[in-house]
Chimera marker file (.cmm) of the C-alpha trace (Angstrom):
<marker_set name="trace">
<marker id="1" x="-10.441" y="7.701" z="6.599" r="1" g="1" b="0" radius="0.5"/>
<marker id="2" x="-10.856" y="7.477" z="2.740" r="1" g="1" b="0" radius="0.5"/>
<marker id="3" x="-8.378" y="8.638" z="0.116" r="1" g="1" b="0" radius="0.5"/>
<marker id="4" x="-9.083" y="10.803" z="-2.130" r="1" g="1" b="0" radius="0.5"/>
<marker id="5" x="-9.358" y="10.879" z="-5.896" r="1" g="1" b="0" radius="0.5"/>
<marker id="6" x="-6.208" y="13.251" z="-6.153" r="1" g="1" b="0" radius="0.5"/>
<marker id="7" x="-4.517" y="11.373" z="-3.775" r="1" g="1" b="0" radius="0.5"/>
<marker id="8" x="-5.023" y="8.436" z="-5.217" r="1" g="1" b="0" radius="0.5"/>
<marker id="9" x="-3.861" y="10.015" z="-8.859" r="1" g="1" b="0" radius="0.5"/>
<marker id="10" x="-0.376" y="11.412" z="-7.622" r="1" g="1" b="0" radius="0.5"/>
<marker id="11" x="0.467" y="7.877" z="-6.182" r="1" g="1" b="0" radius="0.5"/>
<marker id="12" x="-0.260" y="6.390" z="-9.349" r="1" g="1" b="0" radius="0.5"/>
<marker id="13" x="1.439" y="8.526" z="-11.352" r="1" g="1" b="0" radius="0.5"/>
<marker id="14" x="4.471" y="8.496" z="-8.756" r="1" g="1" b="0" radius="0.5"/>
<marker id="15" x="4.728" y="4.671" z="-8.278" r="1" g="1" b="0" radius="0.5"/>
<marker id="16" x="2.748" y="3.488" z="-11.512" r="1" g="1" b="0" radius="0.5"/>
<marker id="17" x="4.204" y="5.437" z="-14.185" r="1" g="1" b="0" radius="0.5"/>
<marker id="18" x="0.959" y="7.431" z="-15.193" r="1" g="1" b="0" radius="0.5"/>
<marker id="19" x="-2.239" y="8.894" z="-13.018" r="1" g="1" b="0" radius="0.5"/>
<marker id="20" x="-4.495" y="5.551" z="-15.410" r="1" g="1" b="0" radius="0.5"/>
<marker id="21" x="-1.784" y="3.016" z="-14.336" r="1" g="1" b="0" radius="0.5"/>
<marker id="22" x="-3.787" y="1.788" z="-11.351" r="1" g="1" b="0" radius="0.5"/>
<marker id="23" x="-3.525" y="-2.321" z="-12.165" r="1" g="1" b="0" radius="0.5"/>
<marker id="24" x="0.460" y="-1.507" z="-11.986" r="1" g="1" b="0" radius="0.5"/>
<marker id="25" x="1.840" y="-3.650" z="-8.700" r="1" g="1" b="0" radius="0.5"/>
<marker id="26" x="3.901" y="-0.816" z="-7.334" r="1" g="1" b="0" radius="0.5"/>
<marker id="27" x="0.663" y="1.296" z="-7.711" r="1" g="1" b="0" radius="0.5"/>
<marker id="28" x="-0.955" y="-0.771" z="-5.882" r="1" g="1" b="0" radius="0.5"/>
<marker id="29" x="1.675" y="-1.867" z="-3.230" r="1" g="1" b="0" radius="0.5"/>
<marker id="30" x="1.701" y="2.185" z="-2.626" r="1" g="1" b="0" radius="0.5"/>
<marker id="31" x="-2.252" y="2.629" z="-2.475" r="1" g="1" b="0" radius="0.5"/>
<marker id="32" x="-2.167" y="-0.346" z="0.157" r="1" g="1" b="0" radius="0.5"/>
<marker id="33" x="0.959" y="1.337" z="1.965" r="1" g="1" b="0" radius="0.5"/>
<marker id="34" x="-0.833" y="4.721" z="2.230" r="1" g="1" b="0" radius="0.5"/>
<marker id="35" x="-4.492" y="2.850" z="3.528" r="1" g="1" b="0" radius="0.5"/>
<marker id="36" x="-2.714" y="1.085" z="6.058" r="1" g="1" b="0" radius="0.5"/>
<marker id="37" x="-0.757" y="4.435" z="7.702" r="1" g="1" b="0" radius="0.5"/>
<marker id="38" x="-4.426" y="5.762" z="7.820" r="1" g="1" b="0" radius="0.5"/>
<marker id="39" x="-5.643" y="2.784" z="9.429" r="1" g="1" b="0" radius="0.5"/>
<marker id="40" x="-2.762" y="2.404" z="11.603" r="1" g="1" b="0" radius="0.5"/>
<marker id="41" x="-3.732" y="5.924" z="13.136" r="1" g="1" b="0" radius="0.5"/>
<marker id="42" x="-7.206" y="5.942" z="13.649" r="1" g="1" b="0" radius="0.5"/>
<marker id="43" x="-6.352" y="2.071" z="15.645" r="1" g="1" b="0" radius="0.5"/>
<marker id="44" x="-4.097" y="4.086" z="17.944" r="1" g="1" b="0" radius="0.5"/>
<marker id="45" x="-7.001" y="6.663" z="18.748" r="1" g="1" b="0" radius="0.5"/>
<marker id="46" x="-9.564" y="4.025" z="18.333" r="1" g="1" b="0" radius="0.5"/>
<marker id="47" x="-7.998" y="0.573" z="20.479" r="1" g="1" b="0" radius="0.5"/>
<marker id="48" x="-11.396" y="-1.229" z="20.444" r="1" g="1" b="0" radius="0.5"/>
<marker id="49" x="-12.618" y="-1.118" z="16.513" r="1" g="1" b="0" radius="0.5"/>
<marker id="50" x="-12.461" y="-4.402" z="16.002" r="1" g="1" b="0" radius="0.5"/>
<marker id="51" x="-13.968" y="-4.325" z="11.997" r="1" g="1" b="0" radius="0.5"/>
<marker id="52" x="-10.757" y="-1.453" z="11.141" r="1" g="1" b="0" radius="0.5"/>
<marker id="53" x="-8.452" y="-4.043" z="12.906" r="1" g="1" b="0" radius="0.5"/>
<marker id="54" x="-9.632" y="-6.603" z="10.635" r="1" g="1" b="0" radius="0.5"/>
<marker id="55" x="-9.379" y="-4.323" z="7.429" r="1" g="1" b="0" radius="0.5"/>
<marker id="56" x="-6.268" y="-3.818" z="8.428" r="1" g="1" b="0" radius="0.5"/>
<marker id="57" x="-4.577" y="-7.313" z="8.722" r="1" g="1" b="0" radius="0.5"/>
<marker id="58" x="-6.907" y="-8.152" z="5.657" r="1" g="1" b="0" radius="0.5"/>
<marker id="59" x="-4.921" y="-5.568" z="4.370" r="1" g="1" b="0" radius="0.5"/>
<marker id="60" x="-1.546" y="-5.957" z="5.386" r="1" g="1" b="0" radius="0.5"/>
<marker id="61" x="-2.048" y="-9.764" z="3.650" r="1" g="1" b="0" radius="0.5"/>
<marker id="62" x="-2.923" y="-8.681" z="0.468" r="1" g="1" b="0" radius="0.5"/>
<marker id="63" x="0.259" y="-6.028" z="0.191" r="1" g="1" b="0" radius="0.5"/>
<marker id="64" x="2.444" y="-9.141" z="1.663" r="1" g="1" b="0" radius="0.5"/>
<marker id="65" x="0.832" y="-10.811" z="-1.364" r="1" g="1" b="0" radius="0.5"/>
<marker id="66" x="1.456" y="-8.277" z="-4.300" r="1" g="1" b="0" radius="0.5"/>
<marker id="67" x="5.424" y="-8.136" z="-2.837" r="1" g="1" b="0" radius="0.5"/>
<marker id="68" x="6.225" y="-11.753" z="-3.065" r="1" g="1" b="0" radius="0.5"/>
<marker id="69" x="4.944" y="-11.671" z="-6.542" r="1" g="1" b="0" radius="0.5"/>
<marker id="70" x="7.101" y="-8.780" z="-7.343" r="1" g="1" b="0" radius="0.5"/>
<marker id="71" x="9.776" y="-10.288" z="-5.183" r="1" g="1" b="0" radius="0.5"/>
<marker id="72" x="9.443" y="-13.425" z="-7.686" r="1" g="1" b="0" radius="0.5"/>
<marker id="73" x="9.015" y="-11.628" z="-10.681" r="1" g="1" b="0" radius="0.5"/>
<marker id="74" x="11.670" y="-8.939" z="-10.897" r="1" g="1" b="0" radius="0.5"/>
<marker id="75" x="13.876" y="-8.762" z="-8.072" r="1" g="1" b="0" radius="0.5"/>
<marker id="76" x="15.110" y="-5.391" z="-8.358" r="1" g="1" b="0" radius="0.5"/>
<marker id="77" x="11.609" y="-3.742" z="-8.864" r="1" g="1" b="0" radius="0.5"/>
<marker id="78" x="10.735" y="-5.595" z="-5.336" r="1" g="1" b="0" radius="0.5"/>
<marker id="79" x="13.917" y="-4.154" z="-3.487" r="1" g="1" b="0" radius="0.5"/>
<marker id="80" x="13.264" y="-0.339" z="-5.409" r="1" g="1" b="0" radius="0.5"/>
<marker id="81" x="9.930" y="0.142" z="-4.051" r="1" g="1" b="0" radius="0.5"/>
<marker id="82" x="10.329" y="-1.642" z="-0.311" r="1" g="1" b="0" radius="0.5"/>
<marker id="83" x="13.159" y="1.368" z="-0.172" r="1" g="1" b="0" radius="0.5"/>
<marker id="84" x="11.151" y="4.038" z="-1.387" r="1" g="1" b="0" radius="0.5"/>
<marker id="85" x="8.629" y="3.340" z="0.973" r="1" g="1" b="0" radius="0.5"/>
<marker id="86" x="10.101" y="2.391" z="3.881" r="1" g="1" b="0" radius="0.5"/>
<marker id="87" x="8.378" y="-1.089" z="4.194" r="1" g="1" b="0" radius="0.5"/>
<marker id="88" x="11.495" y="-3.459" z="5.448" r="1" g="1" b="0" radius="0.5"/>
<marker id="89" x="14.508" y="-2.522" z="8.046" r="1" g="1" b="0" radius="0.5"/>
<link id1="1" id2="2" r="1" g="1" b="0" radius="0.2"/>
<link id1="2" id2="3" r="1" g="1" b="0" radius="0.2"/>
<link id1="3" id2="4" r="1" g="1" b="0" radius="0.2"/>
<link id1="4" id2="5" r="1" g="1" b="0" radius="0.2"/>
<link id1="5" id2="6" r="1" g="1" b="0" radius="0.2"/>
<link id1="6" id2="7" r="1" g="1" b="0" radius="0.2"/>
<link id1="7" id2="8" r="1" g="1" b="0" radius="0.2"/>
<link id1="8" id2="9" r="1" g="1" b="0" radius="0.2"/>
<link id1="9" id2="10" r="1" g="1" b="0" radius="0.2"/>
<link id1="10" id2="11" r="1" g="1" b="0" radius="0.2"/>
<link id1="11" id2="12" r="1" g="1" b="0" radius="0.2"/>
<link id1="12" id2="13" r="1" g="1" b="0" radius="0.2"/>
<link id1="13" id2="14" r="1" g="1" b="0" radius="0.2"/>
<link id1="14" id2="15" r="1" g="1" b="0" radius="0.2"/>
<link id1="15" id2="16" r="1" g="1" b="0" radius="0.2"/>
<link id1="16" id2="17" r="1" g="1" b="0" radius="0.2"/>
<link id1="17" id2="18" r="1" g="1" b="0" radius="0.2"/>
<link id1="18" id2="19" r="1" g="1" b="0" radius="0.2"/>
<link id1="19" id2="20" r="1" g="1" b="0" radius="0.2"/>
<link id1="20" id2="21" r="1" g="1" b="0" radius="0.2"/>
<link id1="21" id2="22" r="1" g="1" b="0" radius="0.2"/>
<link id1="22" id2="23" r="1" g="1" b="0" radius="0.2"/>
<link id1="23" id2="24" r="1" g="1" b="0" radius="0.2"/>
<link id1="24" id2="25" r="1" g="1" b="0" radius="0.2"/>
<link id1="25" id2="26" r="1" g="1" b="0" radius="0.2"/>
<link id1="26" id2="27" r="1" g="1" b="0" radius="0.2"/>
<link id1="27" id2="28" r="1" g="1" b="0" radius="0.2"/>
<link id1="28" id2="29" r="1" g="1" b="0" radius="0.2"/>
<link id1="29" id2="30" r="1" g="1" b="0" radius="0.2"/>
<link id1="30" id2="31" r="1" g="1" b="0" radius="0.2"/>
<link id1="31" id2="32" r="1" g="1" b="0" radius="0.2"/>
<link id1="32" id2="33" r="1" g="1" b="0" radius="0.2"/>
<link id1="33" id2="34" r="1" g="1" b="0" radius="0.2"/>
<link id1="34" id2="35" r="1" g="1" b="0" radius="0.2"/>
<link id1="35" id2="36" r="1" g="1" b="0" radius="0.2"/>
<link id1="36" id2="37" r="1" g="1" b="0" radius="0.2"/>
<link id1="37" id2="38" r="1" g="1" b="0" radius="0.2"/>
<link id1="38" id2="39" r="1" g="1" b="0" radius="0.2"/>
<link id1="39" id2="40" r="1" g="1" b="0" radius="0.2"/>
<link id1="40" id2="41" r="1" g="1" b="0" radius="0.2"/>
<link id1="41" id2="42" r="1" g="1" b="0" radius="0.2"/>
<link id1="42" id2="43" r="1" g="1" b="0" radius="0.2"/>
<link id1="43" id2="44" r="1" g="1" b="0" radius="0.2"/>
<link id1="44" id2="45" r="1" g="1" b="0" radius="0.2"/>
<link id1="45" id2="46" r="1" g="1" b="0" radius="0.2"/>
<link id1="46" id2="47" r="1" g="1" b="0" radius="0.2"/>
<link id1="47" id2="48" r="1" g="1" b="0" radius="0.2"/>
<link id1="48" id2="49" r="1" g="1" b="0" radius="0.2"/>
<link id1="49" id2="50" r="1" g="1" b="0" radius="0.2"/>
<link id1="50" id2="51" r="1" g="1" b="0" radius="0.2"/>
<link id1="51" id2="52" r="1" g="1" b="0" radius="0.2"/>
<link id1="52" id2="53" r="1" g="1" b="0" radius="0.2"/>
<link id1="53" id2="54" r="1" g="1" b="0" radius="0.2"/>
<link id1="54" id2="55" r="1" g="1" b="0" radius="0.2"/>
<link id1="55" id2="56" r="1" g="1" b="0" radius="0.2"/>
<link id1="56" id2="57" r="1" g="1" b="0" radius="0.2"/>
<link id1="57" id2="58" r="1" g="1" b="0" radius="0.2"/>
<link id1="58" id2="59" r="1" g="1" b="0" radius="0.2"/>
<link id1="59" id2="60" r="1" g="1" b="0" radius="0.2"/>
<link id1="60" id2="61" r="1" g="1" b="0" radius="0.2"/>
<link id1="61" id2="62" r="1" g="1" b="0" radius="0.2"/>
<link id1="62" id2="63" r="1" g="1" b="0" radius="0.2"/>
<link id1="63" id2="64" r="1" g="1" b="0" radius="0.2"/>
<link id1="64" id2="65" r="1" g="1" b="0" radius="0.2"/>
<link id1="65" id2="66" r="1" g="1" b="0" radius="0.2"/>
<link id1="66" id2="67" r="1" g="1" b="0" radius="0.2"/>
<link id1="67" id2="68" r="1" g="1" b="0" radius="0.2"/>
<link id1="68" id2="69" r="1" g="1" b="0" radius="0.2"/>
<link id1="69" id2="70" r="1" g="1" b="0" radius="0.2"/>
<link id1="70" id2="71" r="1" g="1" b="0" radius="0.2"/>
<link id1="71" id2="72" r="1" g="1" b="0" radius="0.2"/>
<link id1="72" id2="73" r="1" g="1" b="0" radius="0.2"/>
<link id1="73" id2="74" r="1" g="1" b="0" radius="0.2"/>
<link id1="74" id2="75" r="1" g="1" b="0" radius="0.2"/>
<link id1="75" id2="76" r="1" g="1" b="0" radius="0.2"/>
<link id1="76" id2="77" r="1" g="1" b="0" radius="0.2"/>
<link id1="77" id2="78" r="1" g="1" b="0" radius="0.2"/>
<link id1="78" id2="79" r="1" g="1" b="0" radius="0.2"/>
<link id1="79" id2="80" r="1" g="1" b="0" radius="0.2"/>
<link id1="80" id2="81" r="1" g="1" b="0" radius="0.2"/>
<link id1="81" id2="82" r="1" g="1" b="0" radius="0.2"/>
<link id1="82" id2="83" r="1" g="1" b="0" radius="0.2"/>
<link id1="83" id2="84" r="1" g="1" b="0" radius="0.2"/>
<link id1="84" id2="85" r="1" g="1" b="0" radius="0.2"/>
<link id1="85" id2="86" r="1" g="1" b="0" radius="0.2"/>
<link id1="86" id2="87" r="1" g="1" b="0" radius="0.2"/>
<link id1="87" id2="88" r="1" g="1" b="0" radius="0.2"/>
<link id1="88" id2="89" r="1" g="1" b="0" radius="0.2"/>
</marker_set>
């Protein structure tokens, strides 16, 4: 249910600009978009984990967070990455 350190390297350097980029917000609107998929299928195998439910709206908050900020910031950033990775409609 962890990612690993590769994994974690190629969405960097995919979404951040380098593999060392991690503080990037589209790095880390990807890292949270990848945690949550994982999450999201071991809830469907797993109905009653309760602490993994919580992670996961915990989770879901703080991506809401870093897109409103990037929403705010830079417009067109906001509306690249929500299409890259399938976030909104």
């Amino acid at each position: 249910m962890t990612i690993n350190k590769q994994t974690k390297a190629d969405i960097f350097k995919k979404f951040g600009k380098s593999a060392k980029n991690t503080g990037s917000t589209e790095g880390q609107i990807a890292l949270f978009t990848e945690r949550i998929s994982e999450l999201s299928s071991h809830l469907k195998q797993n109905k009653k984990d309760f602490n993994t439910e919580r992670s996961l709206v915990m989770l879901v908050g703080k991506r809401r967070n870093l897109l409103n900020y990037l929403k705010n910031k830079d417009i067109v950033r906001y509306r690249e990455i929500i299409k890259s990775l399938g976030i909104r409609k």
